[in-house]
N, C-alpha and C positions, 0 to 999 in steps of 0.2 A: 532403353533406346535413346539413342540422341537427338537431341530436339533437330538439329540443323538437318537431321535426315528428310524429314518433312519438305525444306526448300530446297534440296539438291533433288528430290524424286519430282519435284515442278520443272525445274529447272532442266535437270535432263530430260524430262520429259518434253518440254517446248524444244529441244534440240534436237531429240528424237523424229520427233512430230513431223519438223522440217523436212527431217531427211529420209520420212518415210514414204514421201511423193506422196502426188495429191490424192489418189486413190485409198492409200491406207490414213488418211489422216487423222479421219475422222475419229476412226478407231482407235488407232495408237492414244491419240487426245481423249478419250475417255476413260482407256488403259490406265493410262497414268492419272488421270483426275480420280478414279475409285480408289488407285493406290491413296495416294494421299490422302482422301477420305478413312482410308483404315488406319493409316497412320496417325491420323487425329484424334479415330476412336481411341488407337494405342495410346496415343498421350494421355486421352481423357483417362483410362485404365490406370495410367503411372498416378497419375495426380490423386486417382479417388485411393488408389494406396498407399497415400504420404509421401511419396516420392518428389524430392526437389528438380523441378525441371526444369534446367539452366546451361547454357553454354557459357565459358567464357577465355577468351584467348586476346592478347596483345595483340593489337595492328599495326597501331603506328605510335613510335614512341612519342614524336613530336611534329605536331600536337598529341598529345594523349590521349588516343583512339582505341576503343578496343571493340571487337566482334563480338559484343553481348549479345543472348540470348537470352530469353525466360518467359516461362510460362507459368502464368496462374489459374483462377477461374476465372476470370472476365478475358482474358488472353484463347483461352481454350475454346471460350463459346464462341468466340469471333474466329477464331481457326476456325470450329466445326460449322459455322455458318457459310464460309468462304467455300471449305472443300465438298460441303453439301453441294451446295448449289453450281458450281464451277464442273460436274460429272453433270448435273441437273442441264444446266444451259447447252454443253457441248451437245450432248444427245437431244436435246430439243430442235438443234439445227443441221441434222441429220434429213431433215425434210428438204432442204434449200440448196439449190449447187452453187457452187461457191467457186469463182476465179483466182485458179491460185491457192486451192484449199489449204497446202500444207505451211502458210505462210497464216492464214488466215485462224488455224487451230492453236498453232505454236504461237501465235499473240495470246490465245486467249489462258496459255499456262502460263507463259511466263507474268502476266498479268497477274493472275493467281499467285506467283511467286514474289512477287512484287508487294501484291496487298496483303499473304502470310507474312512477308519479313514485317510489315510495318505493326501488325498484331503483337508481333513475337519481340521485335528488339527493344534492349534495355540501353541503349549506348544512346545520346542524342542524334547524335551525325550522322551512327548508321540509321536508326530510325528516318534521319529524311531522306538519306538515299533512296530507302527502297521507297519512301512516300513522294520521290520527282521520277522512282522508278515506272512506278504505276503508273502513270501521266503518260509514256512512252507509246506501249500494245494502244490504248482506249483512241489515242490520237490517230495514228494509221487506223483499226477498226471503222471507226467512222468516218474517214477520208476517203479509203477506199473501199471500202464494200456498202459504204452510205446509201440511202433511196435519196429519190429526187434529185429537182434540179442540180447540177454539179459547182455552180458558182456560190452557190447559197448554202449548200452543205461545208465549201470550204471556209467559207465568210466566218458560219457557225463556229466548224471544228479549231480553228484558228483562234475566234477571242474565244472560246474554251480554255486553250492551251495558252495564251497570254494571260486570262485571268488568273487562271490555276496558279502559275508559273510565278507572277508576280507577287497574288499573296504567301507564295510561300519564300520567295528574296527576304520578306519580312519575318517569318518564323525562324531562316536561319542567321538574319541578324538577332534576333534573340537566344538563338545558341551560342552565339560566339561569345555574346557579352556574361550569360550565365559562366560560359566555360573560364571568360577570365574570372570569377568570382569564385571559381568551385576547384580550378583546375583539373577539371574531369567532366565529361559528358555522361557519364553513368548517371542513371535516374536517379538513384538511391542517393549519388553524391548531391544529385541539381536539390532530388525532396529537402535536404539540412541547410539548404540557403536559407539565411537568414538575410533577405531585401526587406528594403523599406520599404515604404506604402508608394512610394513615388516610382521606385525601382519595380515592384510590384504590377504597377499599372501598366506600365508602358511596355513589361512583359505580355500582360494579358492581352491586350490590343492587340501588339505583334502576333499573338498566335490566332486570335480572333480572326484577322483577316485572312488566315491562310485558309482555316474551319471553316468559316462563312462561308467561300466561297467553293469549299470542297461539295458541305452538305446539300446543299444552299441553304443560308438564311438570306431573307431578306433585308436590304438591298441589295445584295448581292447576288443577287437568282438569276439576271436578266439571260445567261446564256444557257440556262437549261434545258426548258421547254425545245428552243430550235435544236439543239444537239440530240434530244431523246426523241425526237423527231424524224432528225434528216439519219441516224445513226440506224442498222443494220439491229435485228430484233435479241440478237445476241449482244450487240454493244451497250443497248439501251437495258436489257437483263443486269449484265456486268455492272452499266453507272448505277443504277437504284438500286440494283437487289448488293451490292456489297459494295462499289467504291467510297458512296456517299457513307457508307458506314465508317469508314475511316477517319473522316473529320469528326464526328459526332463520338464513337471509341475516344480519340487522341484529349476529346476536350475532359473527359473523366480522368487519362491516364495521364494528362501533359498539363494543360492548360489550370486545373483548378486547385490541385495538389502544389504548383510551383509559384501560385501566383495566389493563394488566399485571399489576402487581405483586399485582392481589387475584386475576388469572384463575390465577397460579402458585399462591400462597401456595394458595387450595382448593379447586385442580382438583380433587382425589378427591372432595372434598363433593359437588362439582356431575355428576361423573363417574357417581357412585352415584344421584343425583337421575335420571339419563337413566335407567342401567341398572332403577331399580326401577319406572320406567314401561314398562319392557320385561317384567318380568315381570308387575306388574299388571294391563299391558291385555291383556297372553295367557291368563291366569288367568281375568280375567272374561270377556273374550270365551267361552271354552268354556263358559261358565254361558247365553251368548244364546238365546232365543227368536223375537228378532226378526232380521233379516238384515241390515237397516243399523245396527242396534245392535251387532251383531257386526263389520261393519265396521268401525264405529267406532271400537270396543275395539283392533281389528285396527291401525287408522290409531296409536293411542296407543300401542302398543307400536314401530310403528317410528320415530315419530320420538322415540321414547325415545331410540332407538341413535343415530340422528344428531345427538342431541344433546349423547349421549356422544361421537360422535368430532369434535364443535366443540371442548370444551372438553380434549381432551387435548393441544392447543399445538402438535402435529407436522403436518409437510406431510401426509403420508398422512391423516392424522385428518380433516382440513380438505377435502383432495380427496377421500376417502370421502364423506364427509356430504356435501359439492355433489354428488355421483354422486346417490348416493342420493336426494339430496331431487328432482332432477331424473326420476331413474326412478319414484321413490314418486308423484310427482304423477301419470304419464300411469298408472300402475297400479291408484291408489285412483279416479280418474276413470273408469278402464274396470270397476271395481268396481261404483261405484254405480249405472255407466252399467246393468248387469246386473242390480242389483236392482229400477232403473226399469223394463224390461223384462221382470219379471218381474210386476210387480205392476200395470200394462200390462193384461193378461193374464188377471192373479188376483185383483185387486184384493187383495192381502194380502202383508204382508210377514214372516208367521208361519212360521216354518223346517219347522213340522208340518204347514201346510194344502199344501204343494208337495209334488213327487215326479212322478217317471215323466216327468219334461218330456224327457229322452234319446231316448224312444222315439218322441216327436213329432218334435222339430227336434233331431237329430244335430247340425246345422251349428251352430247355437245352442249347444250342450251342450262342441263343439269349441271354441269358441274362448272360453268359460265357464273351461274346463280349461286352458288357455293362459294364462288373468289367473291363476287360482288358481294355478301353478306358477310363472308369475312372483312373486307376490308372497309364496310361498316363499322364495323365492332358488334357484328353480335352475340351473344353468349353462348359459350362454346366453343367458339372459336377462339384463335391463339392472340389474336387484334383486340379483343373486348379484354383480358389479361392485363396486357403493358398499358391499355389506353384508359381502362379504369384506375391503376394503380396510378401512373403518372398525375389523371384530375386530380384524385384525391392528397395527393403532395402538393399541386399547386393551393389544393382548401387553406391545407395548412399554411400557406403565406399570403394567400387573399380569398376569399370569397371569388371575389369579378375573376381572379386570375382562373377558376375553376372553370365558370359559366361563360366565359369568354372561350377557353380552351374549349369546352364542351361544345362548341358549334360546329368543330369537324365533325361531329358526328348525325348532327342534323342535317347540317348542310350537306355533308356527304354522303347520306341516304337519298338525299334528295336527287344529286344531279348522276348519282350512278345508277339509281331504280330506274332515274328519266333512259338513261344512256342504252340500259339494259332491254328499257322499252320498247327505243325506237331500233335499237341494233336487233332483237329477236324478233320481239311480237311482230302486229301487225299485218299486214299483205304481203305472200310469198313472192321473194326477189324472181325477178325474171331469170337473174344466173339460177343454174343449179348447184348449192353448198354441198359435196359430197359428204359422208359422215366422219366423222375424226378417223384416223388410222391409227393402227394400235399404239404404234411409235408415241402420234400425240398424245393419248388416251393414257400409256402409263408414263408421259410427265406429269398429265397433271393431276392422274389418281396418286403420285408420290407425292407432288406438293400440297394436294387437299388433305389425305393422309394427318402431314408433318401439323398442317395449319388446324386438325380437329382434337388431332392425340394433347397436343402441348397446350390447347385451350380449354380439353377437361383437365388434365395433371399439368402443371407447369412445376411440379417442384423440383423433377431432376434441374432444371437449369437456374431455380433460385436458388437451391443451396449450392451449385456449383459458383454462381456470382455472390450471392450475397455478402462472404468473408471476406473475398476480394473490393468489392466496395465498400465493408467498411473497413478495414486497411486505410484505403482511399483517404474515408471521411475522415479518419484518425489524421490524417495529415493534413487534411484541410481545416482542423479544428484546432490543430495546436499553437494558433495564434490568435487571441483574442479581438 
């Protein structure tokens, strides 16, 4: 099968979607999000059979462009992550009427098609196409179908899309400038540059700021929180459960491999950059009012951590942080998926105006209890996996760097037990919470599911990554 089959069945499918009126939208967008989903599986199928899976065709002669494709294992798991969740989201907002629906579904494939190409492509330039593609559906999303105030949602969606935008003018001056060094955008050509350390640096940087500000690292967070916020429960699924995966993927596949000698020389810099978005977004989180504001916080402290264990250069570090960003996404998606359904309900996402919802729907409160100990990290789950292995890589480069990391996990017991406290227990709300409907009830028996199987067995997806990372390391290593 050909890989580019995967982003033409998004793609038409986002063009289908449109034109299938608003009524069948929903639908059609599911359609084609399970395709894809099999499609992935298919890939995975080819790759576990030795099979090279690669597109490659001439674009443009000059400059010298070509429509690379290629997939490996780190490539595949971040496909299967996207197309999982992307059928997972559509049908979760199957509850909500939507204005305008068939505009509103067909954002969210071509989205999907946008954040597969950036997985998949081996070309530089195509790679940022589709990566200022993505930028495009998330932008409308939360402009127009946003909650809240409408002046403050634009304010938000706005420096979103100037941040975004901006660090990434910097990632593609660092194409251009590789391209004249290499004469080729192909990855394989950029991997055999041979930059100086000075060249090197200022490489890194460049693509730093595009990352930073995708994942978020800190300081560069400040537009998150109001975006996942004022952003529609589907938009806010989309940015954590897979956009932000993109900057954090891109810095294993782009950034540390093409730039060695500045990812050694100040690893700790950047090492400590992850960890104090680990303490920051735990810190403020317990200060929240709101619930997806608290998420939020919640989402910025972990991939603080995985951000840390990108940049500490070891295979563990590297397969931590794919663990993890893989568990983190179906986690924070079945997060927000629970604030949607709560506010559903309450129309309110005030942590003070809920309570007593346990005494209604048990069944609801159960598997409430289930995300929040996942995204604990407790054992068993798919979160205690990527988030033990990553501490343990950062041991291996400090001590503090461990026990510093290791406070998301205190600190994040702490303000989601509180959160879980006052959102369930308690005195029953004067509204009445009716009990989940089946709709909601098998999203998120699929994502408890995904977050229990892959935290007893996680080996299908580390030996699907692991070769692929170290490949990686190999090229990060062959400069002293």
């Amino acid at each position: 099968m050909n890989v580019s089959l995967l982003l033409i069945i998004l793609l038409v499918g986002a063009f289908a979607t449109y034109l299938a009126g608003d009524k069948l939208a929903s639908k059609v967008a599911l359609f084609f999000g399970l395709s894809a989903l099999g499609c992935s599986i298919e890939l995975l199928n080819q790759f576990n059979a030795g099979e090279n899976i690669s597109y490659l065709s001439q674009w443009i002669n000059q400059p010298n462009i070509a429509f690379a494709l290629k997939a490996d294992g780190l490539s595949i798991a971040m496909l299967l992550l996207t197309t999982a969740l992307t059928p997972i989201i559509i049908f979760s907002s199957f509850g909500n009427d939507y204005k305008n629906a068939k505009a509103f579904y067909s954002l969210i494939l071509f989205m999907a098609f946008a954040m597969a190409g950036t997985f998949l492509a081996s070309d530089g330039l195509l790679y940022y196409i589709f990566w200022e593609l993505s930028l495009i559906p998330i932008y409308f999303i939360a402009l127009l179908w946003g909650n809240g105030d409408t002046e403050e949602r634009k304010k938000a969606v706005v420096k979103f899309f100037i941040y975004t935008l901006a660090g990434s003018l910097f990632m593609l001056i660092a194409f251009v400038y590789l391209y004249q060094q290499a004469g080729s955008f192909l990855l394989e050509d950029l991997y055999k540059l041979d930059l100086s350390a000075t060249e090197q640096l200022w490489i890194f940087l460049a693509f730093f700021l595009a990352y930073a500000i995708k994942i978020p690292i800190i300081p560069f967070h400040s537009w998150q929180a109001k975006v996942y916020q004022k952003a529609p429960a589907a938009g806010t699924m989309l940015l954590s459960g897979i956009m932000l995966k993109m900057g954090l993927y891109s810095v294993i596949r782009w950034q540390l491999p093409i730039s060695p000698l500045a990812a050694k020389e100040y690893m700790n810099i950047f090492i400590g950059l992850g960890i104090a978005g680990v303490i920051y977004g735990s810190i403020v989180a317990l200060r929240q009012k709101d619930l997806k504001k608290l998420l939020a916080y919640s989402s910025l402290a972990h991939v603080g951590l995985i951000a840390a264990g990108t940049y500490t250069l070891t295979i563990d570090g590297l397969r931590g942080a794919v663990l993890q960003m893989i568990a983190h996404g179906f986690v924070v998606v079945g997060l927000f998926f629970i604030a949607e359904i709560i506010f559903r309900r309450y129309e309110t996402r005030t942590i003070s105006e809920m309570g007593g919802i346990r005494s209604q729907s048990p069944k609801f409160a159960s598997m409430f209890l289930l995300l929040v100990l996942a995204s604990v990290g407790l054992p068993t789950t798919f979160n205690f996996v990527g988030e033990f292995t990553v501490l343990y890589s950062l041991s291996q480069i400090n001590l503090w760097f461990a026990l510093l990391g290791g406070t998301t996990i205190i600190l994040g017991a702490y303000y989601m037990l509180k959160m879980y406290q006052h959102v369930m227990l308690g005195e029953t709300n004067s509204k009445v919470f009716a009990d989940v409907t089946a709709k909601e009830a098998i999203t998120l028996v699929l994502i408890i599911g995904v977050i229990f199987f892959f935290g007893m067995y996680p080996k299908p997806i580390t030996d699907l990554i692991t070769p692929s990372l170290e490949n990686i390391l190999t090229h990060i290593n062959r400069v002293n």
